[in-house]
C-alpha positions in Angstrom: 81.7 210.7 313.0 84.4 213.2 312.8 83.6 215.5 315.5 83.2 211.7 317.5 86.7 210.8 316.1 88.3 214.7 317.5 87.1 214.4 320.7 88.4 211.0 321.2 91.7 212.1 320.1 91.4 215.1 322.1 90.3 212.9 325.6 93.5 210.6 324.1 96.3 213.4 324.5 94.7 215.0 328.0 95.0 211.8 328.9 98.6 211.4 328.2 99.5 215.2 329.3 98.1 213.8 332.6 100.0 211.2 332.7 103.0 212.3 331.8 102.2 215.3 334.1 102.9 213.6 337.5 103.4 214.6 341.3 107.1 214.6 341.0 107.3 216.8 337.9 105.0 219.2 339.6 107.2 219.0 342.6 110.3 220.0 340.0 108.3 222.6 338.5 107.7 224.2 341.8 111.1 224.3 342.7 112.1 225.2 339.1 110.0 228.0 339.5 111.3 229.6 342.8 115.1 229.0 342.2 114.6 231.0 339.4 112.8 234.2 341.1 114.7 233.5 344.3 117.9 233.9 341.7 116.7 236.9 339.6 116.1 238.4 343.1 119.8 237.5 344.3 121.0 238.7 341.3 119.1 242.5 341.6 120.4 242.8 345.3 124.2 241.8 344.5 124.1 244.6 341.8 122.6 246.7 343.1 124.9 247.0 346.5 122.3 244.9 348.4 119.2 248.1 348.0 116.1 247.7 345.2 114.6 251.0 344.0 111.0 250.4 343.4 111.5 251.1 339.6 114.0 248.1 339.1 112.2 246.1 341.3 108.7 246.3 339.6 110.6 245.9 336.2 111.7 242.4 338.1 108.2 241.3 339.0 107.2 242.7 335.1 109.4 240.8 333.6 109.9 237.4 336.1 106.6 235.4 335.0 108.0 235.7 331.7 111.4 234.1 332.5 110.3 231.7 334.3 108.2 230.4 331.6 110.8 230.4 329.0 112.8 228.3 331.6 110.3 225.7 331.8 109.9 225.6 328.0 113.9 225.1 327.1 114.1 222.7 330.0 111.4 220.2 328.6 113.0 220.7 325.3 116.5 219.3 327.0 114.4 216.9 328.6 115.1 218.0 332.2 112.4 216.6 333.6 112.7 213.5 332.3 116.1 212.6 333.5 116.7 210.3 336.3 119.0 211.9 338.8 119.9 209.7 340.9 121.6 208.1 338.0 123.6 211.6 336.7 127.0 211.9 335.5 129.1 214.2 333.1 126.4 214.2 330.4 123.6 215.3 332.5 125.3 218.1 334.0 126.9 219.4 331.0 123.1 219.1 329.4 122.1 221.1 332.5 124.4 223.8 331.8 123.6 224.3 328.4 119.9 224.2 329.5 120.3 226.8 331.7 122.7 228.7 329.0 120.3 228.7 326.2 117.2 229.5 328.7 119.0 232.5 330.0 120.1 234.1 326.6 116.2 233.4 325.4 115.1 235.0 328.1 117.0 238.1 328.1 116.4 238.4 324.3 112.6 238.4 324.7 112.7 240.5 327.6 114.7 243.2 325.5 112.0 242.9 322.5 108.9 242.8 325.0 109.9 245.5 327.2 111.1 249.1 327.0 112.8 249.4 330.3 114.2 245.9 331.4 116.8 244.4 333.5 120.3 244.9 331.5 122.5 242.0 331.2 124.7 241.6 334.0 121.7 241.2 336.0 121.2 238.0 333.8 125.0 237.0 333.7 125.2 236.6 337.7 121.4 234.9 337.6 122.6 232.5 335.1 125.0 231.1 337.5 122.7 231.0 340.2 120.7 229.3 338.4 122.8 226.9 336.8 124.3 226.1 340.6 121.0 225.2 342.0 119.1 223.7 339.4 121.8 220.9 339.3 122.5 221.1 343.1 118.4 220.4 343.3 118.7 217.5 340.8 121.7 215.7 342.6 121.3 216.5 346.0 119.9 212.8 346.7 123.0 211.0 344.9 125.7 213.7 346.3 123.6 213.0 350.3 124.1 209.6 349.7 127.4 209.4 348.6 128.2 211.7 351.6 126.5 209.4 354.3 128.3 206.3 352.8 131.3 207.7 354.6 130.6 208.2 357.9 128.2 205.1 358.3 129.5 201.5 359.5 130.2 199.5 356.1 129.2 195.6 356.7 131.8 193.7 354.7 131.3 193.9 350.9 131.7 190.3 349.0 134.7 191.0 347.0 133.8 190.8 343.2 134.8 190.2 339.8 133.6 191.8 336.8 134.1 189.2 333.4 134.4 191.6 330.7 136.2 195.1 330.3 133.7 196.8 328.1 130.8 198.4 327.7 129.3 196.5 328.8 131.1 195.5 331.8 131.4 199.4 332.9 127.4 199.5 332.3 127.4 196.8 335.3 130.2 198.8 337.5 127.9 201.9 337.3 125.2 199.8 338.3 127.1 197.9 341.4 127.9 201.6 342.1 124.9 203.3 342.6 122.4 200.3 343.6 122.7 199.3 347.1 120.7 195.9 346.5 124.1 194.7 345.0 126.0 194.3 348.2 129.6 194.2 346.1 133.0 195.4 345.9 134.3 195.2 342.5 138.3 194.4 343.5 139.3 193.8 339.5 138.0 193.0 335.9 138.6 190.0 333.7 139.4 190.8 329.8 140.6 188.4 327.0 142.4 191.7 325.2 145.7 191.2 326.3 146.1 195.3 325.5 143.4 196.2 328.0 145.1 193.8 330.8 147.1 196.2 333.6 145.3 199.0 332.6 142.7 200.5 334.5 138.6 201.1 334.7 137.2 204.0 337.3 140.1 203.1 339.2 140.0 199.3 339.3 142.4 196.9 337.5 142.1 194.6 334.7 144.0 191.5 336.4 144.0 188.9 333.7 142.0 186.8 331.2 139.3 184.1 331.7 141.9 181.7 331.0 142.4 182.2 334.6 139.6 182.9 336.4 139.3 180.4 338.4 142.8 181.0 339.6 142.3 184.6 340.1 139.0 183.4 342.1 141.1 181.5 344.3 144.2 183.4 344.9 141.8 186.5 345.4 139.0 184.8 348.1 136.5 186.2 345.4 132.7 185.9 346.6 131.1 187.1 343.7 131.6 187.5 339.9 129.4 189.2 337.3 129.8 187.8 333.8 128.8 190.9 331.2 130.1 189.6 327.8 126.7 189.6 326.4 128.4 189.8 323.1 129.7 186.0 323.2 128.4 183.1 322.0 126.8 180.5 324.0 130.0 178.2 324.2 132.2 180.7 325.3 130.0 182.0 328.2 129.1 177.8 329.0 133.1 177.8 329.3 133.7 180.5 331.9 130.4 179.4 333.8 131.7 176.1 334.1 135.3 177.2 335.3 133.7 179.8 337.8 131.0 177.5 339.3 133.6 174.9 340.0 135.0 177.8 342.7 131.9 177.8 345.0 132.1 181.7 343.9 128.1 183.3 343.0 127.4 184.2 339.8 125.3 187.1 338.3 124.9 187.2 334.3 124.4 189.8 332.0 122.2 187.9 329.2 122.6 188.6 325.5 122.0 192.5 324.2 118.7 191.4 322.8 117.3 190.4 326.1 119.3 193.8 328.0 117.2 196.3 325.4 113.6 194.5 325.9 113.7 194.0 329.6 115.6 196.9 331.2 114.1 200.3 330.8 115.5 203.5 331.9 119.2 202.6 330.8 119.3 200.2 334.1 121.2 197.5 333.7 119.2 193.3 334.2 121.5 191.2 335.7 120.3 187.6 336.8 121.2 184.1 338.1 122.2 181.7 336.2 120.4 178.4 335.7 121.9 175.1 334.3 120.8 176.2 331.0 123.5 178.4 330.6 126.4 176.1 332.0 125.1 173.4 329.1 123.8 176.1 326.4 125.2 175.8 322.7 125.5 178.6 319.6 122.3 180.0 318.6 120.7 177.8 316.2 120.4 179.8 312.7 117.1 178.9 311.0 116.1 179.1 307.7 112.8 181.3 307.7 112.0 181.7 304.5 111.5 177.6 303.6 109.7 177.7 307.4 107.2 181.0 306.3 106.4 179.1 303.5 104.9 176.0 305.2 103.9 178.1 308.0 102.5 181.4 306.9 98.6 182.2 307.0 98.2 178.0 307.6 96.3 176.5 310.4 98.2 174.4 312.4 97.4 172.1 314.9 99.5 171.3 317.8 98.3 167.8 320.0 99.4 167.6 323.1 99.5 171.5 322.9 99.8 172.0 326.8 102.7 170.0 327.4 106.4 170.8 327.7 107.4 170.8 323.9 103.8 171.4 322.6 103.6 175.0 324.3 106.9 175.7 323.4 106.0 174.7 319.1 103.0 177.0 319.8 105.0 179.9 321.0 107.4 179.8 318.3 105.1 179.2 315.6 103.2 182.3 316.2 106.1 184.2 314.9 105.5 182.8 311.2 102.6 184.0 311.1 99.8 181.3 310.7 96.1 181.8 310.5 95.1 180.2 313.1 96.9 177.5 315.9 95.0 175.1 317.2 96.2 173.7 320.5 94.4 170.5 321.1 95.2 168.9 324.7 93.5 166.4 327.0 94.7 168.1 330.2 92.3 171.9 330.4 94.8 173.5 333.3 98.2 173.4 331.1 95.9 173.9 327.6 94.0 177.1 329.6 97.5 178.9 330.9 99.2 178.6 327.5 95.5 180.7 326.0 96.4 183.3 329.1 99.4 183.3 328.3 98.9 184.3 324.5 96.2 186.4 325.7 98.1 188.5 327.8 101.0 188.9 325.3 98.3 190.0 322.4 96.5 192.6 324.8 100.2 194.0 325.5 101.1 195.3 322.1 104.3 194.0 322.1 103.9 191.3 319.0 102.9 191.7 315.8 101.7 188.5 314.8 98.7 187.5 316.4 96.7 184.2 314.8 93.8 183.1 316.1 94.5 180.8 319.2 91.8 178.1 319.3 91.7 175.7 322.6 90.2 171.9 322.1 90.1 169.9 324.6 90.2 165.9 323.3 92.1 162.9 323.6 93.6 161.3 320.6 92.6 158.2 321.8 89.5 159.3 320.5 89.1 158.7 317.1 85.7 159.9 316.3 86.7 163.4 318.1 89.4 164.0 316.3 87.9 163.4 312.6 85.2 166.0 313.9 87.8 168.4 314.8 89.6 167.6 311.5 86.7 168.3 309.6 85.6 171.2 311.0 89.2 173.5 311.4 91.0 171.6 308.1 94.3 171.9 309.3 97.1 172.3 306.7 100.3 170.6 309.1 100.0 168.9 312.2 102.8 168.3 315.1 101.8 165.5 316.9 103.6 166.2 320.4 100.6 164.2 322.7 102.3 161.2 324.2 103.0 159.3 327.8 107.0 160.1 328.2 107.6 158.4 331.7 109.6 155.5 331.2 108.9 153.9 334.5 105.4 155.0 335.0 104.7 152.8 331.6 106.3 150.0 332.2 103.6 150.1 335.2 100.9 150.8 332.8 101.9 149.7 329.0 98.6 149.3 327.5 98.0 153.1 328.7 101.2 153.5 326.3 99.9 151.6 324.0 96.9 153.6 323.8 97.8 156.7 323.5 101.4 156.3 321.8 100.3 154.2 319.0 96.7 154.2 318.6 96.8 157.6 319.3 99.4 158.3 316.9 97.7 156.3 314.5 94.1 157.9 314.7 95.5 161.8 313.9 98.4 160.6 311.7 94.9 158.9 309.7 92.9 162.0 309.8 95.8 164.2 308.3 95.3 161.5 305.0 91.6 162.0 305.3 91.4 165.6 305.8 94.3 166.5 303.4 97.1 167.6 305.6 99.9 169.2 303.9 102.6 167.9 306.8 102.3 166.1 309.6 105.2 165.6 312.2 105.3 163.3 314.6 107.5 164.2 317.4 109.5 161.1 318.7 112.4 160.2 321.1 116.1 158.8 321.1 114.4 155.7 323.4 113.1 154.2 319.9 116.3 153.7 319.0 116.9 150.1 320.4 114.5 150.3 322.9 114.5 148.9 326.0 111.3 149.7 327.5 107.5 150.0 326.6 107.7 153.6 326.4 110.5 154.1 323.5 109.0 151.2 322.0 105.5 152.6 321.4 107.4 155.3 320.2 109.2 153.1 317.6 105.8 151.6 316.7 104.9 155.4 316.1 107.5 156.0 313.5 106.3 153.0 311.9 102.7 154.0 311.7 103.4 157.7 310.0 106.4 156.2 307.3 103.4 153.7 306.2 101.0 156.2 305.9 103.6 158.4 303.8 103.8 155.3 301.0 100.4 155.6 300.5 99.3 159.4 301.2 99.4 162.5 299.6 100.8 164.4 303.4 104.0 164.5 303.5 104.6 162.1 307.0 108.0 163.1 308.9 109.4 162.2 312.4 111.5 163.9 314.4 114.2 162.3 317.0 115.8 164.0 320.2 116.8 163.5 323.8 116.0 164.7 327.3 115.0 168.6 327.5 116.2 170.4 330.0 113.3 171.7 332.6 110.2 169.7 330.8 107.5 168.3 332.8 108.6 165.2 335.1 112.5 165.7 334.0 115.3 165.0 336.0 115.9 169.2 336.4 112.9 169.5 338.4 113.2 167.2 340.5 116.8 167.9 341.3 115.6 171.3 342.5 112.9 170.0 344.5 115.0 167.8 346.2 117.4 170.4 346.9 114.8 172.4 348.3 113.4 169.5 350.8 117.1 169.5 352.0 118.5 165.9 349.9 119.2 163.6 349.2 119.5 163.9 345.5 118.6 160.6 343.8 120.5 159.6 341.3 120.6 155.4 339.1 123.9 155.7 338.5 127.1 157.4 338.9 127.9 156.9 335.7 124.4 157.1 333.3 125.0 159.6 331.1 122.0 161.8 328.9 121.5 163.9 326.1 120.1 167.2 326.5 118.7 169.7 324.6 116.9 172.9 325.8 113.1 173.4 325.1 113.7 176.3 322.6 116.3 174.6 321.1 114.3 171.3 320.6 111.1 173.5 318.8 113.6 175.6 316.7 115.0 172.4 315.0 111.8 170.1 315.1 110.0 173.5 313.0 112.9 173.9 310.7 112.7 170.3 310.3 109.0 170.6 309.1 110.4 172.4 306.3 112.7 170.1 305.0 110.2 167.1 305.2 109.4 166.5 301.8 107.4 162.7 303.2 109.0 160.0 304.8 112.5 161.4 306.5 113.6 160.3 310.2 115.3 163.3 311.2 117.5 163.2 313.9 118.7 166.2 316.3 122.1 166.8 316.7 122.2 167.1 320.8 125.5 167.8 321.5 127.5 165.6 323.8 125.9 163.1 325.9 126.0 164.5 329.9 126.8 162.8 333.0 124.0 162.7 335.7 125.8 162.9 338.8 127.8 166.3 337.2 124.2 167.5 336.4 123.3 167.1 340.5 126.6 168.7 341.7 126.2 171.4 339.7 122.4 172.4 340.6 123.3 172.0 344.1 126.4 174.7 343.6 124.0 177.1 342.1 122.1 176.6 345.3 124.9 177.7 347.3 125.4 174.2 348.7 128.1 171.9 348.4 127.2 168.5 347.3 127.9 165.8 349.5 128.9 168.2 352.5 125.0 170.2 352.4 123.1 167.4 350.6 123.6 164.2 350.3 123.8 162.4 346.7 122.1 159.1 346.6 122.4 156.5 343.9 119.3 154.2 343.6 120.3 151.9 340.6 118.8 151.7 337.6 114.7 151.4 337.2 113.0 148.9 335.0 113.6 149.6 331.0 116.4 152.0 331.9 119.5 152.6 330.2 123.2 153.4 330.8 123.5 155.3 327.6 120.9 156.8 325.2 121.6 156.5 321.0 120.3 158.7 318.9 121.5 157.5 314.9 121.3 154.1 314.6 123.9 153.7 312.1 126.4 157.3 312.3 128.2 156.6 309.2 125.0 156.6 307.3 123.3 159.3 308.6 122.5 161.7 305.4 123.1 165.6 306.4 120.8 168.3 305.7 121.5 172.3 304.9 121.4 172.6 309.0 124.2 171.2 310.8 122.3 170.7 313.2 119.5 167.8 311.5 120.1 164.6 310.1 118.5 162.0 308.5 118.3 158.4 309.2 118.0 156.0 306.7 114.8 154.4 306.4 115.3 151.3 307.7 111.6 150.5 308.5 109.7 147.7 308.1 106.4 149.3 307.0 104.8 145.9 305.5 101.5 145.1 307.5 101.6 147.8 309.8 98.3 148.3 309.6 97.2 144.9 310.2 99.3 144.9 313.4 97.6 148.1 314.6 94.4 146.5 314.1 95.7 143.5 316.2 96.9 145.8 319.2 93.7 147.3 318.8 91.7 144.4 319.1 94.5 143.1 322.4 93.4 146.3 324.4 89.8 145.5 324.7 91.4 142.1 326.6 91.4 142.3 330.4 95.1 140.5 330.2 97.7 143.9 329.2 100.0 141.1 328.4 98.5 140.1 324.9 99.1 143.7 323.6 102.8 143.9 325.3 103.3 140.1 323.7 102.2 142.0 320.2 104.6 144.8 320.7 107.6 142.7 321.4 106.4 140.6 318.7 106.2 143.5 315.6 108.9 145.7 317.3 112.1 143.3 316.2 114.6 145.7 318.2 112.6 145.8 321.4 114.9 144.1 324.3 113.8 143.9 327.7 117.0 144.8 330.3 
């Protein structure tokens, strides 16, 4: 076993020298190789009034294997070949300097103790700058060529650019504009808050003001382009510049946060990217509390239904990071339920995560209550998030007893099995379209809340729900579409010119519907915090501006009016000056103002309405137990 165990090791680091051994750092070997004997040679023939006896020139060849060897070994140890060149400045010539300083000195010290008769030093002092001169000549010769035939070439017109931020960062994205011809800019000025750093100067170029003026400076300048790299800032500051560039027509290019710089750009290079209407509507980071999460979380199994979806994926993802046992993601529809198992496949095969539970794919509805006690029974899951439901408001007022079906029914059959089976937590995730709800689909949803704060009173799992708006980008939203539309040309359809939404990003929305997991001691309504309400119509002009369009001129923006069971306005808490506050500032908690008193009858009646070929009876029974259902 351990002569198995060696040679595997063994195969392990020829494998690697390979590897790291490539073409190219032959190539520089090579060339290492005969700059150094071509210099030792120079260096024998200037001192020796351009003649070679034959004694000092076989004490050359004696000692030149030698040298070169030595070269090669203090080079690797200042990680000459591991440089990138075309990128070089100050540092990595005044590291290939002392390279060539130190490998000189060894060699001539070695040579001195290995041979009798050897080469004296001045031979070594004019070879050392031979050396030193070509090596780094050899190295840069690509930039300095390029640099050179920038100047006599035709230059197509640069877009002028801006660069937001006079840091670090911000010179990091200079150098790159610099040397990376893919970024067709010329940087004319740099934006900077610091009111010391304004009028002073970077590689030349002027900071011109603050972003309290950009989109001045945009305007009076005839700016094309401007790369935002203050990946230091916080979500609301970097939302506020967006917004006041965007509104120039002007591109945009974003540096993201520092975290996302070190994972996704090796090499030093620097990741710049569009920016999406996430950013021009993003908030703070959200700061969770992960012990109290761990602690509900960690070495559990946890089922996610609707685990494909939008919101269900996005749980998954993020519960993987507190460590559970095992996460069972339990879907009806294979395709989204199989990507997501890819998906965590790939990312467990990479190396890059240390948590890895078991990932366990079911396909079922929850319609089906005899499928989902099996499952229950077999896996014994310790919290549940109950994300499966039909979301499209119009496509249920089309089909309500579909709604019916798998919003409350469904609801009802896993929110059952989590008091049969001994769940620890189960949390239903629910929408602001309960509140006062106008159409089938938020009041199924209402009906759903009902069914879990029932079960609470009489169960040892503590029930919880979980309230919030629109997220940004999920299956069937408005986002998608937009952009499809775009695409095809217009128009963009819009209800209303004034219908206003919240919104809430996907990460955002699983962040606070975990942490509110962990506050659920049984029978809360917690409410999401979503930020100001956003008008449609801005949410269109600005998608089309990130296009590169202009809205109205480029593509047309259509109103349609409003569709059956629609709203002007969403509400999240029913009663605001009620709403109890948690330790995030970010969750609430509605008080319970259910009516949980024969809910279970009233299931069993909607049950029994379904099996009836008229889908009014059922509807008539919703209306009926729902008291704030109105239809618009």
């Amino acid at each position: 076993m351990e002569l198995g165990g060696n040679m595997i090791r063994t195969k392990h680091k020829i494998n690697e020298f390979i590897k790291y051994f490539s073409l190219k750092t032959a190539v520089v070997f090579f060339l290492d190789a005969i700059i150094i004997s071509f210099s030792f040679l120079l260096a024998v023939v200037i001192k020796n009034d351009l003649t070679i006896s034959y004694e000092i020139f076989m004490n050359f060849l004696t000692e030149l294997p030698i040298i070169i060897f030595i070269y090669w070994i203090v080079f690797e140890l200042f990680q000459m070949y591991k440089s990138l060149w075309q990128f070089a400045g100050v540092e990595e010539i005044i590291k290939g300097v002392a390279a060539n300083a130190v490998a000189t000195l060894s060699s001539y010290f070695i040579v001195q103790m290995l041979f009798e008769t050897h080469l004296n030093s001045s031979f070594y002092i004019v070879a050392f700058f031979v050396i030193t001169f070509s090596t780094m000549f050899s190295r840069t010769f690509y930039r300095i060529f390029r640099m050179t035939k920038t100047l006599f070439e035709y230059q197509i017109p640069q877009k002028k650019a801006l660069i937001i931020g006079a840091g670090s960062a911000g010179v990091l994205v200079y150098n790159e504009l610099e040397i990376n011809t893919k970024f067709d800019s010329q940087v004319i000025g740099f934006i900077d808050d610091d009111e010391r750093k304004i009028g002073k100067f970077i590689h030349g170029i002027p900071i011109i003001g603050s972003t309290f003026e950009i989109d001045l400076k945009i305007m009076e300048l005839e700016i094309d382009m401007v790369y935002v790299a203050i990946p230091q800032a916080g979500k609301s500051k970097i939302r506020e510049v967006l917004n006041l560039i965007e509104k120039t027509g002007a591109q945009i290019k974003l540096m993201p946060p520092f975290y996302e710089v070190l994972q996704g750009a090796p090499n030093g290079k620097v990741k710049l990217r569009d920016i999406n209407i996430e950013d021009l509507l993003g908030r703070d980071p959200i700061v969770l509390e992960e012990d109290g999460i761990r602690e509900y979380i960690n070495s559990k199994t946890i089922v996610v239904t609707g685990g494909g979806g939008s919101i269900g994926s996005e749980l998954c993802r993020q519960l993987r990071q507190y460590n559970p046992a095992k996460i069972i993601i339990l879907d009806i529809y294979e395709n989204n339920a199989y990507d997501l198992q890819m998906e965590f496949e790939r990312l467990y095969r990479s190396n890059r995560v240390n948590h890895k539970p078991e990932i366990i794919v079911l396909i079922a509805s929850v319609r089906d209550e005899q499928r989902i006690g099996e499952i229950f029974e077999e896996y014994k899951p310790n919290v549940v998030f109950h994300a499966a439901a039909h979301k499209h408001v119009p496509l249920m007022e089309v089909s309500p007893k579909e709604a019916i079906k798998n919003n409350v029914i469904g609801t009802y059959n896993v929110a059952k099995m989590a008091d049969k089976h001994n769940v620890e937590k189960f949390v239903l995730i629910s929408t602001d379209k309960a509140v006062n709800p106008t159409n089938i689909m938020g009041a199924t949803k209402r009906m759903a809340e009902r069914v879990v704060m029932a079960l609470d009173k009489i169960s040892e799992t503590d029930y919880a729900a979980v309230r919030f708006g629109n997220v940004l980008g999920s299956n069937g939203s408005v986002i998608p579409l937009f952009k499809r539309q775009i695409e095809e040309g217009g128009p963009v359809t819009v209800t209303h010119k004034d219908i206003i939404r919240y919104f809430m990003t996907i990460p955002e929305a699983c962040q606070l519907v975990i942490q509110a997991g962990a506050y659920a001691k049984g029978g809360e309504l917690f409410v999401l915090d979503m930020g100001d309400q956003v008008r449609i119509l801005d949410l269109a002009e600005k998608l089309i501006r990130l296009s590169g369009l202009d809205p109205y001129k480029d593509i047309e923006i259509k109103f349609t009016g409003l569709r059956p069971g629609e709203k002007m306005y969403e509400e999240l808490l029913v009663d605001y000056s009620k709403a109890l506050k948690t330790k995030s500032n970010k969750i609430f908690i509605e008080p319970n103002g259910f009516d949980e008193e024969g809910v279970f009858k009233e299931i069993e009646e909607i049950s029994k309405s379904l099996n009836s070929a008229n889908y009014n009876i059922a509807v008539k029974l919703l209306k009926e137990y729902i008291k704030t259902f109105k239809v618009v």
